[in-house]
N, C-alpha and C positions, 0 to 999 in steps of 0.2 A: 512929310515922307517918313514912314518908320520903317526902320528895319530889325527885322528878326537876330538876335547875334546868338550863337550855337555853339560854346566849345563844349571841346571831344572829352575833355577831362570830368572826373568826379572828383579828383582832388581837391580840398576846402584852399588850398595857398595853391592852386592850378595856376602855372605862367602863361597858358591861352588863357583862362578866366580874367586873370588882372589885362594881358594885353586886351581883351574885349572890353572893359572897362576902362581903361585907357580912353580906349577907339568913343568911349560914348561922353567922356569929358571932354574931351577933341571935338566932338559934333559939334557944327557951326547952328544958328538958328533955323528951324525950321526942317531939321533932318532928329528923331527922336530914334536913339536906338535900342533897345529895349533885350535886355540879356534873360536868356531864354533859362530857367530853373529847373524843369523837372524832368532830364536826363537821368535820373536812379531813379524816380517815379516810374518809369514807363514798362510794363509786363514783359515777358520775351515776345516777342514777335513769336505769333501761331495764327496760322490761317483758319483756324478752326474758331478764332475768335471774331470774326471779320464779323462785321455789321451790330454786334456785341460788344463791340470795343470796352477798352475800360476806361475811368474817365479818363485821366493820363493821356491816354490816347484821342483822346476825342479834344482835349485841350489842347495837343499839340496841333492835332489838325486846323484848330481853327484860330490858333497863332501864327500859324504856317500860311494859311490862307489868309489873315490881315494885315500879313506886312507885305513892303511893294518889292523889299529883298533878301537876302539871308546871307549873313557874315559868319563865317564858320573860322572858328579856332584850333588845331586837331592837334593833341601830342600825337607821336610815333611808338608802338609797342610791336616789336619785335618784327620792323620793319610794316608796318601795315596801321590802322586806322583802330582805334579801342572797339571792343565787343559791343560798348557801350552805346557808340554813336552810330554803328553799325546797323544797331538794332532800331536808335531814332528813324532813322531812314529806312528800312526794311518797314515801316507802319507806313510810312509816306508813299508808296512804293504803288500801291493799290489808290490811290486816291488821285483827285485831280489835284490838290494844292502845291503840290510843287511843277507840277510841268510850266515850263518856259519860268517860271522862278528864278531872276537873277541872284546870280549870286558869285560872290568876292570871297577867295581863302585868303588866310591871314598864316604866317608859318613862324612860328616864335623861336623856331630850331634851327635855320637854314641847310644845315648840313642833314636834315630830319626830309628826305626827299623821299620813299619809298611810299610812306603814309599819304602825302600828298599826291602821287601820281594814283593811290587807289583812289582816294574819295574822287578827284576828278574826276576819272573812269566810271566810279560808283554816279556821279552827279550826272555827269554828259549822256548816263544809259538813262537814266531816268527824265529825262527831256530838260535839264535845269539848262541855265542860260549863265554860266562862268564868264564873268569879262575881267579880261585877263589883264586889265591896265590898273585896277582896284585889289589886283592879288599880290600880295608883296611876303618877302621874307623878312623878318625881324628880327637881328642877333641878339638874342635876350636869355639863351644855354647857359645856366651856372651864372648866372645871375641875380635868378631869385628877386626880382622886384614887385612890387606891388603897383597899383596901379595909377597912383599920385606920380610915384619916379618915372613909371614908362612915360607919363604925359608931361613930365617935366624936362626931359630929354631932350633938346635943342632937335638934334638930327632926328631921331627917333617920331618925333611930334610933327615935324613937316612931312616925312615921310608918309604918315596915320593921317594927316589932313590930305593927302595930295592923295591917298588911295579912296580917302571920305566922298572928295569932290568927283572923282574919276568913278566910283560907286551912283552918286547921284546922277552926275550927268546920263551915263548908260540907264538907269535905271527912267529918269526922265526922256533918253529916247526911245526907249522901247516902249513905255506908255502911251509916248505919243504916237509911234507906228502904229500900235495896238489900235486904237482910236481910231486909225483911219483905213485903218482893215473896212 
């Protein structure tokens, strides 16, 4: 199983980056989760460039479309979602690869709630499939860890294996409905 992992940040010490990093040292066998890099690569979204894409964009789409889910990490800027990641998704948007695309938020801010209820909104308009038992908040604010300490974290680590598992299973049911569609 692989999964797509996507945070909102471009920061180089980003607290979504290390908690997705974390989440990928945590992966049990057989679940590979693969941290998604070229969010500052990607051009502004223009519809004028459709079918023209740039690579960037054609890269992401075909990351997006071989993984089986997408784990998203998002700081909060000025109550809402970065312009940054806005713009990932606004490329995805015209495409089929994310429709029914499971997918699990991760919130390293807990008290960071405004930005999560957009992308939600953003994901659920876009036909994505949130299962909401793999979405967890992680008090990690002014903390500043990396992502050795998040996975070293007693509580913290069960918490990230118990959303891992609760990620796969959904992600293993819905393949299997799919199938027998």
């Amino acid at each position: 199983m692989k999964i797509l992992a996507i945070s909102g940040s471009l920061r180089a010490t980003s607290t979504n980056t290390a908690l997705l990093r974390a989440v990928a040292l945590l992966a049990p066998a057989g679940i590979e989760i693969v941290l998604y890099r070229g969010l500052g690569d990607l051009a502004h979204f223009n519809t004028d460039l459709e079918g023209t894409e740039p690579p960037a964009v054609t890269d992401l789409r075909a990351q997006v479309r071989n993984a089986d889910g997408l784990l998203f990490a998002v700081p909060e800027y000025a109550h809402g979602v970065p312009g940054a990641l806005k713009n990932l998704l606004d490329w995805l948007v015209g495409g089929e690869e994310f429709i029914y695309k499971p997918v699990a938020l991760l919130n390293a801010s807990p008290r960071a709630t405004h930005a999560q209820a957009s992308l939600r909104e953003t994901i659920q308009t876009m036909s994505g499939r949130i299962v909401d038992e793999a979405s967890i908040a992680v008090p990690l604010l002014a903390k500043n860890p990396d992502s050795a300490a998040i996975a070293a974290d007693p509580e913290i680590a069960s918490d990230l294996r118990a959303a891992i598992a609760a990620f796969a299973r959904a992600i293993g049911s819905l393949s299997s409905a799919e199938q027998g569609d």
